[in-house]
N, C-alpha and C positions, 0 to 999 in steps of 0.2 A: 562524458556519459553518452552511451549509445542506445540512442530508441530503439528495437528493435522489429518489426517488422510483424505484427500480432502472427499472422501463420507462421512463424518462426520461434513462435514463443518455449518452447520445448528444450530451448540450449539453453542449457544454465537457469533453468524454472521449474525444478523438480524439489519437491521435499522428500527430504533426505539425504541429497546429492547423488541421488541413483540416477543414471543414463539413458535415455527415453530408449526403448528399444533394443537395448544390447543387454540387460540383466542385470549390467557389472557395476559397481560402486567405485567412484573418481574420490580420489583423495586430494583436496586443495586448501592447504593451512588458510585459517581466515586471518586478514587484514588485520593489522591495529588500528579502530578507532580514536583516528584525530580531530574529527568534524562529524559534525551531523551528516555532510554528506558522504562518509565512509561508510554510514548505516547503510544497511541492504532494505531497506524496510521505506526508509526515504528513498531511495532511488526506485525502488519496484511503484512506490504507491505516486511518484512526479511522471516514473513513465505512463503510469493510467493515466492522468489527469494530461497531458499531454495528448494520448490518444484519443481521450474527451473530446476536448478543444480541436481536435486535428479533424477525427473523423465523425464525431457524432454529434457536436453541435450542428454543424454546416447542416447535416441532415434533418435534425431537427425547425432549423431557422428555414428550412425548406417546405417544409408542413406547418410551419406558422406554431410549434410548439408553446407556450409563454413560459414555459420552467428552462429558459433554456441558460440565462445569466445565473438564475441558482443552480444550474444541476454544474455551470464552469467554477460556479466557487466552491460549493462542497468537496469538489473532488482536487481543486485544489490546498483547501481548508486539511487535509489529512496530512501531507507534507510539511505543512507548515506547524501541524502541532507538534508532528516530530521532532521539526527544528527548537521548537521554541522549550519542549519538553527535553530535552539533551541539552543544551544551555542553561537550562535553572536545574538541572538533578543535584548538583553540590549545594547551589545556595539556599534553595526552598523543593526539598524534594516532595515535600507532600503537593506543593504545585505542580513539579515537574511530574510524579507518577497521574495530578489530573488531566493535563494534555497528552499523556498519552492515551488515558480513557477516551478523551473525547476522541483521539484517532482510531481508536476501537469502532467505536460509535461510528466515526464518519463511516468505515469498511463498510458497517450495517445499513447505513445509510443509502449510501451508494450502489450497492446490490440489492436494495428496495427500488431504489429511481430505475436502475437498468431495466430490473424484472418487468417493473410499469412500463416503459418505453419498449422493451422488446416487444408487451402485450398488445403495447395499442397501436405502434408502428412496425410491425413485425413483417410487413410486405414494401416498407417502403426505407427501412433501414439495411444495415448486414445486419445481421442477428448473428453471424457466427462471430465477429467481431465483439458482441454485446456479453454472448457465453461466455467466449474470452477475457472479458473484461471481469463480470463477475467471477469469475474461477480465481482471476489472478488479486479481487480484492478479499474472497474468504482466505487464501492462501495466506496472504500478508498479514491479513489479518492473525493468522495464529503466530506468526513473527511476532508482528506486535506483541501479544500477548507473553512470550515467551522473552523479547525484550524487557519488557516488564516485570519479570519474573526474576530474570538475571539481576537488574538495577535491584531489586528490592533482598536480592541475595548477598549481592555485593555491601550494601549498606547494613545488612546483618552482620557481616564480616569485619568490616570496617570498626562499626561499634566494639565488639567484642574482641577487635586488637588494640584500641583502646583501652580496655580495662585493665 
């Protein structure tokens, strides 16, 4: 997996699959999900929490922040529901659709702490970096949700070839 370089966020971070600048629509069959980490949703929301930890705690532990050990775990707390929410969908899906809630939740979460930290450190952090972060956890966020959607489609299906 490739972190990407936040000003370079633009390849391959579009909804839709439309191409930043050029008009046109890329066609790219998706992956078979063999793992959690096949999900795009896990991999978008470890690159944020990555970029967390990389560039915006330091910043923070530089102004003497004290949210700065919660703001590395929430934002890693989202990947991990994903994970843990994809591993229990067969066996206890009513659990498995609540970790993905709560990774909902974290998206919300975590683009509340930024919106905070851009406000009150907004001259001593990137803030372009901050915008980027929350664009790319509402964005995911509607993944999420739409993963969500799909499991819960799927499991309708499943039942009713059952019967």
């Amino acid at each position: 997996m490739i972190y990407n370089n936040y000003k370079n966020r633009n390849q391959g971070w579009t909804p839709g699959g439309r191409n930043v600048g050029t008009g046109k629509f890329r066609f790219s069959p998706k992956k078979p999900v063999r793992s959690f980490r096949d999900l795009e949703v896990y991999q978008k929301t470890l690159e944020c929490s990555v970029l967390i930890d990389k560039d915006i705690i330091p910043a923070l532990e530089k102004v003497k922040d004290t949210r700065v050990e919660e703001l590395s775990k929430n934002a890693m707390s989202i990947p991990l529901y994903i994970s843990e929410g994809h591993s229990l969908r067969f066996a206890d899906f009513a659990l498995a659709l609540g970790y993905i809630e709560k990774a909902l939740s974290g998206c919300n979460r975590m683009s509340v702490y930024l919106d905070q930290i851009k406000g009150k450190y907004g001259d001593k952090i990137k803030v372009d970096l901050v915008e980027d972060l929350i664009n790319r956890y509402t964005l995911v966020r509607g993944k999420i949700f739409r993963l969500e959607q799909s499991w819960k489609k799927f499991l309708n299906q499943d039942k009713e070839n059952k019967k």
